[in-house]
C-alpha positions as CSV (number, residue, x, y, z in Angstrom):
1,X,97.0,39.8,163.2
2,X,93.8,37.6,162.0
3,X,92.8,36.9,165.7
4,X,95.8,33.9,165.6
5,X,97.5,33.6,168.6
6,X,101.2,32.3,169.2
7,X,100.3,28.7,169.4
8,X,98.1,28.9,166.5
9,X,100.4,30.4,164.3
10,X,103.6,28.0,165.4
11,X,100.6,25.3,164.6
12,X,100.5,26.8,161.0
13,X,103.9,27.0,160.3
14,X,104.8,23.4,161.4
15,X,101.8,22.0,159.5
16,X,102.9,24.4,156.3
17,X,106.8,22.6,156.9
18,X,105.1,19.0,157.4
19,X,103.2,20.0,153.9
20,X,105.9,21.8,151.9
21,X,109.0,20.8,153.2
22,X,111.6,23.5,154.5
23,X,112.8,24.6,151.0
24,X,109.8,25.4,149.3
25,X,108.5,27.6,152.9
26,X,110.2,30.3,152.1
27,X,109.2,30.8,148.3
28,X,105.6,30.6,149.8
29,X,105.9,32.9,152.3
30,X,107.8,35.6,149.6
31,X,104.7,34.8,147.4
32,X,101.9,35.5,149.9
33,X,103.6,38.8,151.0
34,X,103.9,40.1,147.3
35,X,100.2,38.6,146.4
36,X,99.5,40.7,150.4
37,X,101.3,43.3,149.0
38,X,99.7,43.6,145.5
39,X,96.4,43.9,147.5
40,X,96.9,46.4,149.8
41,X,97.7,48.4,146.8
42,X,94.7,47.7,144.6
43,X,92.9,48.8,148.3
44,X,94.7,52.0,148.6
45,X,94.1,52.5,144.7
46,X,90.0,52.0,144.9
47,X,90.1,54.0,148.0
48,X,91.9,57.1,146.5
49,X,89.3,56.6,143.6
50,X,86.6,57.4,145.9
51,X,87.9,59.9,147.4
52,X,88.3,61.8,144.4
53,X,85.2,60.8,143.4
54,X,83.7,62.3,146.6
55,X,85.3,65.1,145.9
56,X,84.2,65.7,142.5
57,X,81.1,65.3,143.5
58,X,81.6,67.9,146.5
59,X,82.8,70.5,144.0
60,X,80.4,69.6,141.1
61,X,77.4,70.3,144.4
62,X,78.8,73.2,145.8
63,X,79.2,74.9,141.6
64,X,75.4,74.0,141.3
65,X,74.8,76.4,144.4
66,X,76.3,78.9,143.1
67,X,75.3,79.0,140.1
68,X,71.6,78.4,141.1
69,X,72.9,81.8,143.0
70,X,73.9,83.4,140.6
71,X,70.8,82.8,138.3
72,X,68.8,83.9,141.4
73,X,70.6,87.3,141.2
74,X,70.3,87.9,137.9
75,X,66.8,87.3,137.9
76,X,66.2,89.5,140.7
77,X,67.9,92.5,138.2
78,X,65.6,91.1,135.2
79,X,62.9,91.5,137.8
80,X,64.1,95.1,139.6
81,X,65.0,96.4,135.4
82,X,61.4,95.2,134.1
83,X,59.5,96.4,137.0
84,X,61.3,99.9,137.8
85,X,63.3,101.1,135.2
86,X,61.5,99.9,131.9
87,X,58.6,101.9,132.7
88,X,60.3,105.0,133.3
89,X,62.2,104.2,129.8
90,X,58.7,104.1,128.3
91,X,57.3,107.1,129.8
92,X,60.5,108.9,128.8
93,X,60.1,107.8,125.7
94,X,56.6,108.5,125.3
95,X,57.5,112.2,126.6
96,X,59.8,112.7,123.8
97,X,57.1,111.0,121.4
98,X,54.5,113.8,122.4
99,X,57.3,116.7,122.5
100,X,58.8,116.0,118.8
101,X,55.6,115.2,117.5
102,X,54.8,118.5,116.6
103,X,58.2,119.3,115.4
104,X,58.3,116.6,112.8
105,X,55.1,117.8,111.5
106,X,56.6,121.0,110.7
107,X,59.3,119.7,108.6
């Protein structure tokens, strides 16, 4: 408890009676423990704030790796779809260029 001892603490309660007289001790003492009070829950508040904080910022992370996964997939299908199949799509269409060709010029 604040490193006071026994003795040091009966010192500080007979100085705060020698001070305050034994009336107004009491009223003291209820007002530190609210004001101790009050404190420990503005701690407990800012440290809950953190933590959610942390945590936000844990999530917002661990979205930015998926979606930087994500976008790596899909560019590996951009990259697999305009390297394998596009070609073929051309040549196939090409194919069909060069075997209606000399149907339409009957018509």
């Amino acid at each position: 408890m604040l490193g006071f001892g026994f003795g040091e603490l009966i010192f500080i309660i007979f100085i705060a009676l020698m001070l305050f007289g034994s009336d107004k001790v009491p009223e003291i003492a209820r007002t530190l423990g609210k004001i101790m009070a009050q404190l420990k829950n503005a701690t407990n508040e800012i440290k809950s704030e953190i933590q959610k904080s942390a945590e936000i910022q844990e999530l917002n992370d661990s979205v930015k790796g998926i979606t930087g996964t994500f976008t790596e997939e899909v560019d590996k299908v951009k990259s697999s779809v305009d390297q394998g199949i596009l070609p073929e799509i051309k040549q196939a269409a090409d194919d069909l260029e060069s075997m209606s060709g000399p149907i339409k010029r009957q018509m």
